[in-house]
N, C-alpha and C positions, 0 to 999 in steps of 0.2 A: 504494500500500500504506500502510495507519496506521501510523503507528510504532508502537501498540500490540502489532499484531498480529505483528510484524516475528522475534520470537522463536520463533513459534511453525513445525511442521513443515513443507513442500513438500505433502507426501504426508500424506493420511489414515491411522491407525494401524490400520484394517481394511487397508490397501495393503502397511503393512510389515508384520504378520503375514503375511498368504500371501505375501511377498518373503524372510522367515525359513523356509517350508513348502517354497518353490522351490528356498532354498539348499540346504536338506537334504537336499530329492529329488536334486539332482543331485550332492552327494557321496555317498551310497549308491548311484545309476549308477555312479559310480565303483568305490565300493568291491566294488562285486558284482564287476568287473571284473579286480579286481586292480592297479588305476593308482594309483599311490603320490601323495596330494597332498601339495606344496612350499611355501617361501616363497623369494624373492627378493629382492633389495634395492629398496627404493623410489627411492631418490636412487642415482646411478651417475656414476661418472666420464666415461663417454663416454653416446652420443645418435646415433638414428639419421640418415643419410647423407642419407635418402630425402625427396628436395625438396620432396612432398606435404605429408608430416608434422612439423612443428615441436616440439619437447621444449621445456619451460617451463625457465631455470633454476633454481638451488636456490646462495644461496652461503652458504659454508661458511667459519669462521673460528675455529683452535684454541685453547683457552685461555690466554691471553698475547700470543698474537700478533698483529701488528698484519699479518698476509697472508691475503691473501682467495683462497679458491679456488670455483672456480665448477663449480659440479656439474651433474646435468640429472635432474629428475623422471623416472622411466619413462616412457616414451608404449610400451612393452609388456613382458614380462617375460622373450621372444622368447630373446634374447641368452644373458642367465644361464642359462634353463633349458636351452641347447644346449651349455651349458658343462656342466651337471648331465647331461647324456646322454652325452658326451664322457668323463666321467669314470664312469661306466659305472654313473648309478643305476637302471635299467631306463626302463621307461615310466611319467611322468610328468604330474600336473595341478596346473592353479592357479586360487583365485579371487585375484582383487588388484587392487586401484586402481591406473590407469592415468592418467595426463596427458597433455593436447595445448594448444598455446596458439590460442587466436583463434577457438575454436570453442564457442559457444555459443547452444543454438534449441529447436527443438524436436525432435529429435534429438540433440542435442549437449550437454555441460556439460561443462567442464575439467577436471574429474575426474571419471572413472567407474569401473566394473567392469567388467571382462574375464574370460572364462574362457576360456583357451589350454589346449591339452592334446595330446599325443607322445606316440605306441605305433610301438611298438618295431616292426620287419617288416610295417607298412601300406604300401602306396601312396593317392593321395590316393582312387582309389573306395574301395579298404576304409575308408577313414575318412570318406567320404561316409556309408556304409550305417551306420558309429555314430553318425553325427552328426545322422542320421536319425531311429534310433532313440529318440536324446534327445529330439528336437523331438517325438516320439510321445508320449513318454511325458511330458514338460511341456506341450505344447500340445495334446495329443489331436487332432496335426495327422493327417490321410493319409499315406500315402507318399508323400515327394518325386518330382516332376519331375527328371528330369537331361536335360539338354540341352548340347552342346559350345557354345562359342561363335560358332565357324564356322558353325554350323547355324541359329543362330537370328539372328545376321545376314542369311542367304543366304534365310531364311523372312520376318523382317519387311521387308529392304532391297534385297532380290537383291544385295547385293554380298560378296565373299569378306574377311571383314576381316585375312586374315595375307597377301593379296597385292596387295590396293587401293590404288594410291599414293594422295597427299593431295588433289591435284583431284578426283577420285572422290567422295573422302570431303565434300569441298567441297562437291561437287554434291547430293549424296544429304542433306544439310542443306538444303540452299536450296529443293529439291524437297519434303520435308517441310516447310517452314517455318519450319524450328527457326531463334528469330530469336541471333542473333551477334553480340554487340559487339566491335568491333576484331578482330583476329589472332589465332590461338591456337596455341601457340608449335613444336608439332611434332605428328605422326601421329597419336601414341597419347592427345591431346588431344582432335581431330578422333572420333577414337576412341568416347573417353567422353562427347563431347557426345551422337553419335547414339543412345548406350547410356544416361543417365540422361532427355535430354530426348524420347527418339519410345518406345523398345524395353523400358525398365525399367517404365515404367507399365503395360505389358499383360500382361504376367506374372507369375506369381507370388502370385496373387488368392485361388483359392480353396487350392490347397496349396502348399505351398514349393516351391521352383526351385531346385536346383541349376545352376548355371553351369559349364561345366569345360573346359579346354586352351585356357589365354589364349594371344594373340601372343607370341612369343618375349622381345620387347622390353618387357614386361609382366610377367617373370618374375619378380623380388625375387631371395627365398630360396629358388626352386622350382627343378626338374633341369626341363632341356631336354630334351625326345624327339626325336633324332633322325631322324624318319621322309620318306617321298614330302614333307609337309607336318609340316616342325617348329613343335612347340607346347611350352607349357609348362608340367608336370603342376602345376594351381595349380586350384581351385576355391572360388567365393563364393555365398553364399545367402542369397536373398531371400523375403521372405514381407509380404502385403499394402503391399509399396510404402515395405517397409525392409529394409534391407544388413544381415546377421545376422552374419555371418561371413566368413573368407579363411582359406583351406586351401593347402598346399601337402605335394606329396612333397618332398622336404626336398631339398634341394643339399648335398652330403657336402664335396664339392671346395675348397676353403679359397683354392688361389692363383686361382678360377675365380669365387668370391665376391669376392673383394679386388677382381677387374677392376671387378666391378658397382659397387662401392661407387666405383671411382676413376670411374668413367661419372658416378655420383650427382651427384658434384661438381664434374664439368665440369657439369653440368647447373643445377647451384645457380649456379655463377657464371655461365654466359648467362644465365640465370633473374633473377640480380642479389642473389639470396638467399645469405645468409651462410654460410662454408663451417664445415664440422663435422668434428674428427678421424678417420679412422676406430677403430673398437671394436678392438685387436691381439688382446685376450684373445681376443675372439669366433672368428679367422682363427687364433691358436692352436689352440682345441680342435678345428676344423675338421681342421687339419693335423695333431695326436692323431690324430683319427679319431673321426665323429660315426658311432655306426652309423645303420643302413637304419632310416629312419622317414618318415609324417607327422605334421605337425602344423596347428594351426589354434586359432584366435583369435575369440571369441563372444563380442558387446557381451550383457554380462549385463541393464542396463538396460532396452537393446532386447526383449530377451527377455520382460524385465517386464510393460513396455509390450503385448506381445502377449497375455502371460498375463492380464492382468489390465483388456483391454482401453481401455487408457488411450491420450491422443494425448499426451500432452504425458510427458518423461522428468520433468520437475517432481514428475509425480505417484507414480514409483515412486523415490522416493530422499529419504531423511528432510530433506535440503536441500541444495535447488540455490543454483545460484552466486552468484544473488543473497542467500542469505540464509546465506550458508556464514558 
């Protein structure tokens, strides 16, 4: 890059006008609906548990003092707004910039946009079918595909993935081809190997994919169905060969949440990754009382990226991280 040019935007200024048209469109989706849009706090005292995801810090230092406190960039806005439901604001949206550290591609920049959003009395397919609807109405997509998980392993692997121990799963790589370096450190690894390197690329091409009833152990912030074949009401969406989203019927249960997050972090430490408080406020309003909702979480970028047929996130955001 010339250092001359080094000021100038990512994105072409015909890119962020219809990325200003898109924002619009989708808070009028909203507001036809009656979803009240929020804000949350950008910087947060606590960061999530979940070994995947890394929170950037943020430190913080008050006038005078010579004590530093170390805070964490959002990596979502998840938290606060279930405190906001908790306290009984109804149903709930948000656009807002989001952080992750280490992740930057083509897919990815360390800060991006997210649109998360909670209605009150869904389960996750009622909020499949609005989420549907958006994608119609921003992408002049089809109607979605919905497919369970179990089913579409069982169609492209023949294997059942909520009862296939890890040699299985072993196998059913090696048999594909899918090449492995080293060990991979538990099940639901094995898992996602099969799912982004053989099964994610065949679907999802010409209309969006819904995903939906991950493995138990795959759960997060979702309720467990108890059924013949427990699963987890959680659903993601893909569309030409990008992750759009992650839905969940919502987990109410507050001391049943805590376990999850104290799992988290055994997990971080055999992981070797640094452990993280858990969020109290969050496991508070749980234990309030969160009513019956879904919610879910949509890279707005991504979204861009679709709309306005671009490869790279570079091109739908006035500047990436190189030139932030």
């Amino acid at each position: 890059m010339k250092s001359q040019d080094a000021w100038r935007p990512s994105a072409c200024l015909h890119h962020l006008k219809r990325r200003a048209e898109i924002l619009a469109n989708i808070r009028q989706f909203f507001s036809e609906r009656q979803v009240l849009e929020v804000e949350t706090p950008l910087m947060c005292q606590f960061t999530v548990t979940d070994p995947h995801v890394t929170g950037i810090p943020a430190l913080y230092q008050s006038m005078g003092s010579s004590i530093t406190r170390t805070l964490f960039l959002q990596t979502s806005p998840e938290y606060a707004m279930k405190r906001l439901l908790a306290a009984g604001i109804g149903s709930i949206y948000q656009i807002s910039k989001a952080f992750r550290q280490g992740e930057v591609g083509r897919l990815h920049n360390p800060e991006f946009t997210m649109l998360e959003w909670y209605r009150l009395d869904f389960d996750h397919h009622a909020l499949m079918d609005e989420m549907d609807a958006l994608l119609q109405q921003i992408l002049k997509t089809p109607p979605a595909e919905r497919v369970s998980y179990g089913d579409l392993f069982r169609h492209y692997l023949g294997i059942n993935p909520h009862t296939a121990d890890e040699a299985v799963l072993i196998a059913s790589a090696a048999e594909k081809n899918i090449p492995v370096s080293g060990t991979l450190p538990n099940r639901d690894a094995w898992l996602d190997l099969l799912w982004t390197h053989y099964i994610e690329p065949l679907v999802g091409q010409i209309r969006p994919l819904f995903l939906y009833d991950f493995p138990v152990s795959q759960a997060a912030l979702a309720k467990i169905r108890n059924e013949s074949q427990p699963v987890a009401s959680r659903f993601e969406v893909y569309f030409k060969g990008i992750e759009l989203a992650n839905g969940f019927h919502e987990l109410q249960d507050g001391k049943e949440q805590a376990k999850r997050f104290v799992l988290d972090l055994a997990l971080r430490k055999e992981l070797g990754i640094s452990e993280r408080l858990i969020d109290d406020r969050l496991l508070a309003a749980l234990e309030h009382g969160l009513p019956a909702c879904a919610g879910v979480a949509l890279g707005i970028d991504r979204l861009m990226m679709l709309a306005l047929e671009c490869d790279q996130i570079a091109d739908v955001i006035s500047f990436a991280f190189d030139k932030a």
